[in-house]
N, C-alpha and C positions, 0 to 999 in steps of 0.2 A: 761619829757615824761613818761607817764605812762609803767610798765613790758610789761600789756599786748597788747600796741601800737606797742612796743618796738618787741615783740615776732611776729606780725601779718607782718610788715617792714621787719625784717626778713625773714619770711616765704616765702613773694612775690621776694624776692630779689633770695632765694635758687631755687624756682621755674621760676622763669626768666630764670636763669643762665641753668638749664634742659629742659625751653619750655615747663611745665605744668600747668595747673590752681593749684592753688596757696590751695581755700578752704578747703579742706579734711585735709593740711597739719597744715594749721591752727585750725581747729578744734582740732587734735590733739596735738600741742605742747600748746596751749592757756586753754585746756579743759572749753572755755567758750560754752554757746546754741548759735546756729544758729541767732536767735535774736540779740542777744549781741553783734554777730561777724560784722554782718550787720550794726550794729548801731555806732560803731567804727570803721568801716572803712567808713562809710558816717562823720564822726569827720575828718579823715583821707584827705578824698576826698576833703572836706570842707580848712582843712589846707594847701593844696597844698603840699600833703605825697606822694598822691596817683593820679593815671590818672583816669578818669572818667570812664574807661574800668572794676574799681574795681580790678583789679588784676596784674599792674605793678605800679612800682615807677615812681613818679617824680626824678627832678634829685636833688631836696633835700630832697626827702624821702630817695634815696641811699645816699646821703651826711650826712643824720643823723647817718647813720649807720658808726660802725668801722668796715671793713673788714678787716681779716688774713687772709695770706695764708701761709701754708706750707705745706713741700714736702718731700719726702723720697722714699724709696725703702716699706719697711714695709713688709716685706717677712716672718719674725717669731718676733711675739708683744711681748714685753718684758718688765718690769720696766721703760727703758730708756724713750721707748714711749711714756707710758702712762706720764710722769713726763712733760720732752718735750712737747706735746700738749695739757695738763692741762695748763700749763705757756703759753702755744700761745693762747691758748682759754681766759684767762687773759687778753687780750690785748684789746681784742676788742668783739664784739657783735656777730659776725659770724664767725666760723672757716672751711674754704674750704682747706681740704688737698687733694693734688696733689700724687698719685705712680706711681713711675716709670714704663714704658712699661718694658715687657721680654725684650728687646734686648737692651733696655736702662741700667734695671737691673742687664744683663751681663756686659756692658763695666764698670758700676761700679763696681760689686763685685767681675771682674774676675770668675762667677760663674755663672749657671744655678738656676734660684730662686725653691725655693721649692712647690711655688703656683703661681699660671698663674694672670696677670694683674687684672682680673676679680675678682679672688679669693681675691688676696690681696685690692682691692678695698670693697668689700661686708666684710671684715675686718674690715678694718678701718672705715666703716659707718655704726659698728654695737657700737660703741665705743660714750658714753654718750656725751663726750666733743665735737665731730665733727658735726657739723652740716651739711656736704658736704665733698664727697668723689669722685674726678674725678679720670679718665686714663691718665696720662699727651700725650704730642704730642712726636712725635720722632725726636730728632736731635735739637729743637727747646724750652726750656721751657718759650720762652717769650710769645708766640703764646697763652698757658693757663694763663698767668698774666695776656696778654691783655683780654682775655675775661672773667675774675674773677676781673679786676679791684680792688687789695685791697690797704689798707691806709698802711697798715703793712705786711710786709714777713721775716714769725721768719723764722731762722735758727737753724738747730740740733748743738748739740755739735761738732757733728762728721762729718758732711758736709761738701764735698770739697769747694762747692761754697762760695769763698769770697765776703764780702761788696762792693768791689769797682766795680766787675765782675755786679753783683745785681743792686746797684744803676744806673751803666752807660750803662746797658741794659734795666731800665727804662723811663732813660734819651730819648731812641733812637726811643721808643713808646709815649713818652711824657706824664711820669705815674707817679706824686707824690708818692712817695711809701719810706715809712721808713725801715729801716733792723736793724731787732732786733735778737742778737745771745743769743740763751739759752744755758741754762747750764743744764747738769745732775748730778743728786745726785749720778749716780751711773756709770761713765764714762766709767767703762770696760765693762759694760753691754752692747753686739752686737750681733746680728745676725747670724753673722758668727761665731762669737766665740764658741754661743748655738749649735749652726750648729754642729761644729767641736766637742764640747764635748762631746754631742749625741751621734756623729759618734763613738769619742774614746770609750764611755762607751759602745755602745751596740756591738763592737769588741772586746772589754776584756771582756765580758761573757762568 
């Protein structure tokens, strides 16, 4: 399959998953004309990629595609990060990361986040690698698996969430989904810890 088949399958997949027409998005990451875009996805339409509607998949247009997904807090971007979701964007064709809700945020960090869900969303979708940036659900993270549907869900270094917890909450949705644990280069590298630094240095002034 050609990049720029490849990039338009995308597009429509990212725009599904938001309920937008799909075009302007594609224009933009494809930088093909109007023409072109048109004539390729008529290839598309043609192959049984695309629905006649021009602007959702079939179910082996999504099937061509690899979907990732991963998740975190994401409250102050750090090295870890960027390391972490370069390796999960690695994996496959689209990368949809999930952050944490505030209240969710708290029961992991024991702490009050430094930016509000919203924030740390418009974050991490400002970030080259991600192609999709949601709010995850509260209490609940199968709830955005099932409607992100991926083939692969990396895990951070530093995530509670085990493989067995992962796949057998898969299982329970009825979701093929592989779990892939990354590594960081740079493991003491957290949030919390920047957090705490911060704090101490700008106390000892």
């Amino acid at each position: 399959m050609e990049s720029s088949e490849k990039i338009i399958l995308s597009a429509m997949y990212i725009c599904q998953i938001e309920n937008k027409v799909p075009f302007e998005l594609i224009k933009k990451k494809s930088m093909l004309s109007t023409e072109a875009i048109n004539s390729k996805i008529d290839e598309l339409v043609k192959n049984q990629l695309v629905n006649n509607d021009r602007n959702t998949l079939t179910e082996n247009g999504r099937n061509s595609l690899r979907i990732v997904l991963a998740g975190g807090v994401f409250d102050i971007i750090h090295p870890g990060h960027i390391h972490t979701l370069n390796a999960a964007k690695e994996l496959g064709d689209v990368l949809v990361v999930v952050v944490a809700t505030d209240s969710t945020a708290v029961k992991m960090k024991k702490r009050k986040p430094i930016h509000t869900q919203e924030q740390r969303q418009e974050l991490v979708n400002s970030l080259i690698m991600v192609d999709l940036c949601l709010i995850g659900q509260e209490d609940n993270i199968f709830k955005t698996v099932n409607h992100v549907k991926p083939q692969i869900i990396a895990l951070g270094y530093d995530q509670a969430h085990q493989e067995k917890f992962i796949t057998e909450g898969c299982k329970k949705i009825e979701l093929d989904a592989k779990v892939a644990r990354l590594q960081s280069p740079i493991p003491e590298s957290s949030s919390s810890k920047i957090q705490k630094e911060y704090g101490e240095s700008i106390h000892g002034i």
